[in-house]
C-alpha positions as a Python dict, from the first residue, in 0.01 Angstrom:
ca = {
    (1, 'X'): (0, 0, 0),
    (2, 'X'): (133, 323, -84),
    (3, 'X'): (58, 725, -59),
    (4, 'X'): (-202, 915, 140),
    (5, 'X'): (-526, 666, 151),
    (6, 'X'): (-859, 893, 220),
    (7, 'X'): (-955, 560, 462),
    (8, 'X'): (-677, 558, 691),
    (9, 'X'): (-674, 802, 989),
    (10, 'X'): (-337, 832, 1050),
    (11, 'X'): (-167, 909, 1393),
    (12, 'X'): (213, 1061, 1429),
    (13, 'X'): (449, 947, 1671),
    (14, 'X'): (465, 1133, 2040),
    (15, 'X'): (864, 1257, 1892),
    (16, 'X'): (746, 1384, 1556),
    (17, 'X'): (779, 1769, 1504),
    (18, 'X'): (1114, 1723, 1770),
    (19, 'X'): (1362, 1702, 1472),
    (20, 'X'): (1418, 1303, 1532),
    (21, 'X'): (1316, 1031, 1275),
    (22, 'X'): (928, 981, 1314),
    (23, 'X'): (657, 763, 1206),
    (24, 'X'): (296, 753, 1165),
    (25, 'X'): (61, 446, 1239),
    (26, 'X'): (-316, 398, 1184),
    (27, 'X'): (-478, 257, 1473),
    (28, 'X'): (-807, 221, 1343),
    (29, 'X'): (-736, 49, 1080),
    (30, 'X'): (-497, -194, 1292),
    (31, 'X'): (-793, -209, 1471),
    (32, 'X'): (-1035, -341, 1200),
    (33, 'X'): (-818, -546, 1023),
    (34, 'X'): (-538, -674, 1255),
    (35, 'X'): (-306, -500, 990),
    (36, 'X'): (-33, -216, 1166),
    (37, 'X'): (-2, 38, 828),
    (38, 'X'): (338, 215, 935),
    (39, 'X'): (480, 535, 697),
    (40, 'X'): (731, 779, 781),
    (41, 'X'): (569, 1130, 874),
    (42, 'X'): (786, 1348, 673),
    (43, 'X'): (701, 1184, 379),
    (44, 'X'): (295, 1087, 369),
    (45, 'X'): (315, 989, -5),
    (46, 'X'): (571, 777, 24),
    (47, 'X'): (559, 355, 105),
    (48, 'X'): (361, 232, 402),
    (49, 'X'): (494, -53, 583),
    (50, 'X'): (213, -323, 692),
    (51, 'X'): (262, -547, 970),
    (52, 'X'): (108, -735, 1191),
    (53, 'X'): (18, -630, 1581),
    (54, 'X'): (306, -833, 1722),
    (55, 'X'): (552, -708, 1484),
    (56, 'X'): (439, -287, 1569),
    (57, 'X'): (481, -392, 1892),
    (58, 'X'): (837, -519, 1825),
    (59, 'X'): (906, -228, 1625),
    (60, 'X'): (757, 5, 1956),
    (61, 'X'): (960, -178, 2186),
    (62, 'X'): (1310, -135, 1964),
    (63, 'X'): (1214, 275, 1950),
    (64, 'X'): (1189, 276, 2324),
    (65, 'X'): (1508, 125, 2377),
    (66, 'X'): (1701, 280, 2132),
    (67, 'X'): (1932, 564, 2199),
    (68, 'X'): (1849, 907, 2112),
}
């Protein structure tokens, strides 16, 4: 799935606008189709990455521990 579906409400990470590497997620539609559509907020047009529940929260948990 690529660019900026009208369907998908998307939601930006608590870091975006800080300067850092951020992402946007669409819990809704995680929520309706136990699909995680991931896409990096600077650029909305580009790719989105899909992937399951277990593997956002993988990706979640690797954020959090990362060094910033």
């Amino acid at each position: 799935m690529t660019t900026d579906s009208p369907t998908l409400i998307w939601v930006k990470s608590s870091f975006s606008g800080q300067g850092g590497s951020c992402v946007e997620w669409s819990p809704e539609h995680a929520s309706a189709t136990g699909i995680v559509p991931v896409r990096d907020s600077k650029n909305p047009a580009g790719p989105t990455l899909m992937v399951s529940p277990s593997a956002f929260a993988g990706l979640v948990t690797l954020a959090r521990s990362a060094e910033v």
